[in-house]
Backbone as numpy.savetxt, mean C-alpha at the origin, in Angstrom:
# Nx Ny Nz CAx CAy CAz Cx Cy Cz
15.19 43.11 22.48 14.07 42.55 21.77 14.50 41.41 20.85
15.90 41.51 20.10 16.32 40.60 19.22 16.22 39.31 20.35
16.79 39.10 21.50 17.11 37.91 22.36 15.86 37.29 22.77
14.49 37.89 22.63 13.42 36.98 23.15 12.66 36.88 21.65
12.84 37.38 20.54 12.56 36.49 19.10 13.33 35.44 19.06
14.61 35.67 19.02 15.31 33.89 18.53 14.65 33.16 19.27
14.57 32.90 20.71 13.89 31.52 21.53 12.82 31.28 20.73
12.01 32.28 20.33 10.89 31.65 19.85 11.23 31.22 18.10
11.85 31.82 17.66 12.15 31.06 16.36 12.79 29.94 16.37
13.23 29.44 17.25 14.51 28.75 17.53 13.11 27.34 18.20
12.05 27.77 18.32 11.56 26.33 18.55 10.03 26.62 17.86
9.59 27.42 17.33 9.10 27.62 15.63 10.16 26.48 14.72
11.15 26.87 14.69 11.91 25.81 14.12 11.77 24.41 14.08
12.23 24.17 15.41 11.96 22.41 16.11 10.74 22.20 15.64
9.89 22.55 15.98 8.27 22.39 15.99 8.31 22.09 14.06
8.69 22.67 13.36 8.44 22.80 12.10 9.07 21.31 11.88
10.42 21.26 12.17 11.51 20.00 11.94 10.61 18.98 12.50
10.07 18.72 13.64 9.72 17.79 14.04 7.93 17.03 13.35
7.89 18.47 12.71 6.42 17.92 11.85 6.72 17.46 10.73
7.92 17.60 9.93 8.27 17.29 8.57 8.85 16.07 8.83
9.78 15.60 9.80 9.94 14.41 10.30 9.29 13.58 10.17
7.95 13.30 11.04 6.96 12.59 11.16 6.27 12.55 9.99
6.26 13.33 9.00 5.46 13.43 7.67 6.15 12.26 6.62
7.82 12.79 6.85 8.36 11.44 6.05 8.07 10.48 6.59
8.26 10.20 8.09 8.08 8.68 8.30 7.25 7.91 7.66
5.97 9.30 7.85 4.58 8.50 7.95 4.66 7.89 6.18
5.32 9.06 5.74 5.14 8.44 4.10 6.15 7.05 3.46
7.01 7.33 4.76 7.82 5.70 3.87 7.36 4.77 3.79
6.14 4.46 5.16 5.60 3.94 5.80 4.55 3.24 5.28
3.76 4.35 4.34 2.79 4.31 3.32 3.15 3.65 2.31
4.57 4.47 1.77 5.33 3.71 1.04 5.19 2.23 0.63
5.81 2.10 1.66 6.22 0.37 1.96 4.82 -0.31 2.03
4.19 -0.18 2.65 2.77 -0.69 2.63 2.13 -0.55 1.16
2.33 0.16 0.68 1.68 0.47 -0.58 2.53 -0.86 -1.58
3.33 -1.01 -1.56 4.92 -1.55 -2.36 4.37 -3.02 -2.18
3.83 -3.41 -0.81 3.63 -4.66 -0.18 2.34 -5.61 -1.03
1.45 -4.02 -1.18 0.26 -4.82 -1.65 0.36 -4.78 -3.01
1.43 -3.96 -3.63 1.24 -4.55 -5.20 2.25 -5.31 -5.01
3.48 -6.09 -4.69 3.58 -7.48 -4.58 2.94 -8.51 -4.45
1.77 -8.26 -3.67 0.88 -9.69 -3.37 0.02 -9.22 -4.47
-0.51 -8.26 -5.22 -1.71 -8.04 -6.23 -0.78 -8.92 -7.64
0.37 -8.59 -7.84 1.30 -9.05 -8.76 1.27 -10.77 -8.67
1.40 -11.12 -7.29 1.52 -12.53 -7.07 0.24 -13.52 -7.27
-0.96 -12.71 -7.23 -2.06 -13.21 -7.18 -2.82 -13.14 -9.00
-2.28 -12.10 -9.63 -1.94 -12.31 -11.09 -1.62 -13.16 -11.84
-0.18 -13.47 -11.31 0.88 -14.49 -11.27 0.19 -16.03 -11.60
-0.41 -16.25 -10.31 -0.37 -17.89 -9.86 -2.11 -17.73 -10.76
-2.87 -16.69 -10.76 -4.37 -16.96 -12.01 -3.41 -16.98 -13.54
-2.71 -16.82 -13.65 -1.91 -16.64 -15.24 -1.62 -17.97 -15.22
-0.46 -17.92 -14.33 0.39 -19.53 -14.36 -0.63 -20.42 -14.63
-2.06 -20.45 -14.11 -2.78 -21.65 -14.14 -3.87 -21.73 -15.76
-3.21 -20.85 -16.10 -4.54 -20.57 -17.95 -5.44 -20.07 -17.43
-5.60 -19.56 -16.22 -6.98 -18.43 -15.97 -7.01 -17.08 -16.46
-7.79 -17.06 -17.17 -8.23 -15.67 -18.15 -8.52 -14.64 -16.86
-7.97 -13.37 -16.77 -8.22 -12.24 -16.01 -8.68 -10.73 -16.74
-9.64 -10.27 -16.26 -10.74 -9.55 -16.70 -9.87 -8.33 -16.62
-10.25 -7.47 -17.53 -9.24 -5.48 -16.99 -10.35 -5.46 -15.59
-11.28 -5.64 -15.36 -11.95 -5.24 -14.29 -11.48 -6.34 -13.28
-11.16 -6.99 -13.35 -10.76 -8.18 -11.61 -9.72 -7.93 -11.99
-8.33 -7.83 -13.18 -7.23 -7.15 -12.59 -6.99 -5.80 -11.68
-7.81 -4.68 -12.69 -8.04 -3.46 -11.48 -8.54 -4.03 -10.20
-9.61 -4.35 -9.92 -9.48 -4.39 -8.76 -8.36 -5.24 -7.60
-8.02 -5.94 -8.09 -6.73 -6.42 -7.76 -5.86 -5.63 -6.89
-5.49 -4.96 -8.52 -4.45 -3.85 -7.96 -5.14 -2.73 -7.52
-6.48 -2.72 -7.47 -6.49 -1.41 -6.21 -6.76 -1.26 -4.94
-6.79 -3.06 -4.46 -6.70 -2.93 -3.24 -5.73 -2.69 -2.38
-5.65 -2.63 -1.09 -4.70 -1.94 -0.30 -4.91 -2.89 0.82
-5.77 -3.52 0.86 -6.33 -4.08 2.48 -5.47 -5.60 2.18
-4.14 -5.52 3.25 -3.55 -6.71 2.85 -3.98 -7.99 3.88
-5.45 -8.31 4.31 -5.57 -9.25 4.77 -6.62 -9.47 3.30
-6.88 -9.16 2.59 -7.82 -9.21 1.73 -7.18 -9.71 0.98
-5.78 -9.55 0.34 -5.29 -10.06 -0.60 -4.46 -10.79 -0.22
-4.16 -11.24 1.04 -4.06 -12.59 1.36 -4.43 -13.62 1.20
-5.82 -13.03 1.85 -7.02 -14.63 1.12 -7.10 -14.73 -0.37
-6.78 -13.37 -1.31 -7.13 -14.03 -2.62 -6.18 -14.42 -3.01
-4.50 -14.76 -2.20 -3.56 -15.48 -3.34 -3.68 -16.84 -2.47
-4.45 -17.13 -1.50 -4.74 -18.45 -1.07 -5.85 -19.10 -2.17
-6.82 -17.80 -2.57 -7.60 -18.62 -3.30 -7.33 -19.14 -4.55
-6.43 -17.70 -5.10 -6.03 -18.67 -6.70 -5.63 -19.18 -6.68
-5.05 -20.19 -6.17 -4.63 -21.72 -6.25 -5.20 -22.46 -6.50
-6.79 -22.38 -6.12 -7.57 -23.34 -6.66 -8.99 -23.02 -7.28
-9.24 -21.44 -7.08 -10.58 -21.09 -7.62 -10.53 -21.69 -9.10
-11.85 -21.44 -9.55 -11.93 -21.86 -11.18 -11.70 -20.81 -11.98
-12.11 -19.64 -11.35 -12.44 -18.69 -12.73 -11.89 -17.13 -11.53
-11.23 -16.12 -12.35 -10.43 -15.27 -11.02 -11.88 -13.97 -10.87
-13.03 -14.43 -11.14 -13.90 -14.17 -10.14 -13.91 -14.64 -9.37
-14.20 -15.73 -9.07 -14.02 -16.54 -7.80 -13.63 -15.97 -6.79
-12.18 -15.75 -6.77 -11.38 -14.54 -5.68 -12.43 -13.61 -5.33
-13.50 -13.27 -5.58 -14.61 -12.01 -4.96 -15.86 -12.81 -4.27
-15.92 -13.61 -4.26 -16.94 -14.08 -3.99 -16.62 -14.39 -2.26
């Protein structure tokens, strides 16, 4: 009876290993993505500061709480030249 429990613990095991695996990946993954968009939220800060543009606690939060990095793409294209860092929402 002991010899047909191990097989099955023995890939109870794997099965377990191979889900915790994929769990880190998925989280470095997140990680990094996460890391990415407060670089560009930071950069888009940055270049409305550098220029004497006054930034709101509310258009900084939202800033930094986006995640969608085609979104904050376009807004460090825009502060370069918007007027006011509303602008960037519009």
């Amino acid at each position: 009876m002991g010899t047909y429990k191990e097989p099955r613990s023995s890939l109870f095991r794997e099965l377990i290993e191979q889900g915790v695996e994929r769990g880190v990946e998925q989280g470095i993954e997140q990680g990094i993505q996460r890391g990415i968009a407060q670089g560009e939220a930071e950069a888009i800060l940055l270049v409305l500061r550098t220029r004497g543009l006054p930034v709101s606690e509310q258009a900084e939060e939202r800033i930094r709480a986006c995640e969608d990095r085609e979104l904050l793409l376009s807004w460090v294209a825009k502060a370069v030249t918007v007027e006011s860092a509303d602008q960037l929402f519009e």
